[in-house]
VOGU-3710 file (C-alpha; in Angstrom, 3 decimals, decimal comma):
1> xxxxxxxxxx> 0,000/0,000/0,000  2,711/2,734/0,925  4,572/1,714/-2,405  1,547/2,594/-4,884  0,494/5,484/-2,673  3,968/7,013/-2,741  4,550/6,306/-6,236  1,277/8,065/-7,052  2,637/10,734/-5,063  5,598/11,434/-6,794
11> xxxxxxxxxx> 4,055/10,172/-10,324  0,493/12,660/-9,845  0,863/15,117/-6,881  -1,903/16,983/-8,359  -4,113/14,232/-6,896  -3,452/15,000/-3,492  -3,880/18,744/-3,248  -6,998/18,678/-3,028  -7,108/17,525/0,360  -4,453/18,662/1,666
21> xxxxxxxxxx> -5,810/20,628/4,645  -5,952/24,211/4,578  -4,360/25,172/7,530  -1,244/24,414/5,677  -0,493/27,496/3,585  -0,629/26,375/0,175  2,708/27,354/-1,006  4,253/23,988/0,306  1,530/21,099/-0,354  3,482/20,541/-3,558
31> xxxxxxxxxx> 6,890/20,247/-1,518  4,552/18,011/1,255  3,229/16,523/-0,810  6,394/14,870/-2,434  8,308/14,438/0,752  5,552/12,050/1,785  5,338/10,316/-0,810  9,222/9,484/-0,985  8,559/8,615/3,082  5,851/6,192/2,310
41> xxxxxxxxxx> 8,230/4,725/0,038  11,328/4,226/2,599  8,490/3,108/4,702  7,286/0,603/2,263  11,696/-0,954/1,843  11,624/-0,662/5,646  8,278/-3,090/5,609  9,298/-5,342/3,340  12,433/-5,715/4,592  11,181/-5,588/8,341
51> xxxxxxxxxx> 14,011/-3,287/9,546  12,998/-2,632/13,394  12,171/1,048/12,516  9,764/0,496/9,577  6,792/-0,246/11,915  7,026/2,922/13,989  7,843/5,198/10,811  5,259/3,673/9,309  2,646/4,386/12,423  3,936/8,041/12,469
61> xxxxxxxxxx> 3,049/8,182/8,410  0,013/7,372/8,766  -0,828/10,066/11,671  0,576/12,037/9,894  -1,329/12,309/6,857  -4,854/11,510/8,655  -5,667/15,343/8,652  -5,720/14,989/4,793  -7,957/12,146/4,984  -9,887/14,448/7,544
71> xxxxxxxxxx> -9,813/17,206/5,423  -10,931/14,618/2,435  -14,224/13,441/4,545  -15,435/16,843/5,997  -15,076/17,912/1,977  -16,712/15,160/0,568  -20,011/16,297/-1,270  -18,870/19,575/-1,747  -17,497/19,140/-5,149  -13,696/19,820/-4,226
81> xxxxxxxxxx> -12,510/16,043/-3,868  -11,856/14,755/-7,261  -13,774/11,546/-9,034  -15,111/8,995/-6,254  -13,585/10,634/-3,331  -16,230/13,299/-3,574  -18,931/10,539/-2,216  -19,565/11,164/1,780  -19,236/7,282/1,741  -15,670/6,946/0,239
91> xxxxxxxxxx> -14,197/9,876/1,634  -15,441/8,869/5,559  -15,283/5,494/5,038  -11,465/5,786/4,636  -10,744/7,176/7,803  -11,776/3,487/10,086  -9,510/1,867/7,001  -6,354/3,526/9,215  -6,620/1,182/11,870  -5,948/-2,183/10,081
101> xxxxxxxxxx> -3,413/-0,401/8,171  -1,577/0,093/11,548  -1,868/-2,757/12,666  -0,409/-4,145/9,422  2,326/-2,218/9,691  2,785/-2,884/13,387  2,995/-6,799/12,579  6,123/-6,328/10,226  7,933/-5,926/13,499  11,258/-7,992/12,970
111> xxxxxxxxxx> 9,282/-10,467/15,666  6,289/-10,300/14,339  4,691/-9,496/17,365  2,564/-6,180/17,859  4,077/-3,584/19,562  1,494/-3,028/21,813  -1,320/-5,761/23,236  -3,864/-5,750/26,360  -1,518/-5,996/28,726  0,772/-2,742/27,702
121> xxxxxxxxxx> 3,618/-2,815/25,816  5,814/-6,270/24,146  8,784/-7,459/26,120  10,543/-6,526/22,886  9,584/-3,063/22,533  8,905/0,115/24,296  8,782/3,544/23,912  12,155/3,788/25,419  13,523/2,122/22,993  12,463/4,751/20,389
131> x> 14,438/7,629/22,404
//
């Protein structure tokens, strides 16, 4: 997923500025724009090759562009969002999609285990660790 996405990123970045929210002055979406896409990239070699920081890179992408997807949903219907992601049930329906994509990402840990679980955090990670 963060291989197409960045690719598209890089390839069409004219698709994304349409939600790109607009409390960022619009003067660096473009620049945003492709510096996310090249991160979802490293993210996706990090994944793939389950390097120990790909899962928490790949966590803080995803945070990190959720106020577009935001931006994307509380636009939808408006006529702003181009093609399909103009439809209230696209655009909002995206936003829950976040949650198995972290978790996805959380499971290419180098031992496969979650980072985090009921009972707090893996014997093989903490946020300590990150520091």
């Amino acid at each position: 997923m963060f291989a197409s996405s960045g690719i598209v990123h890089l390839v069409r970045p004219q698709a994304f500025a349409a939600i790109m929210p607009r409390a960022i002055p619009g003067r660096h979406h473009r620049n945003l724009i492709y510096l996310s896409g090249l991160v979802e990239l490293g993210c996706a070699v990090g994944l793939l090759r389950r390097a120990a920081w790909a899962a928490p890179a790949s966590v803080a992408v995803l945070g990190a562009v959720f106020p577009a997807n935001l931006q994307m949903a509380l636009d939808a219907g408006t006529g702003r969002n181009p093609g399909p992601a103009d439809t209230r049930l696209v655009a909002w329906g995206r936003l829950p999609l976040q949650i198995p994509m972290v978790w996805a990402a959380l499971q290419s840990r180098p031992d496969g285990r979650a980072v985090a679980h009921e009972g707090g955090w893996s014997k093989s990670f903490s946020p300590q660790k990150l520091a």
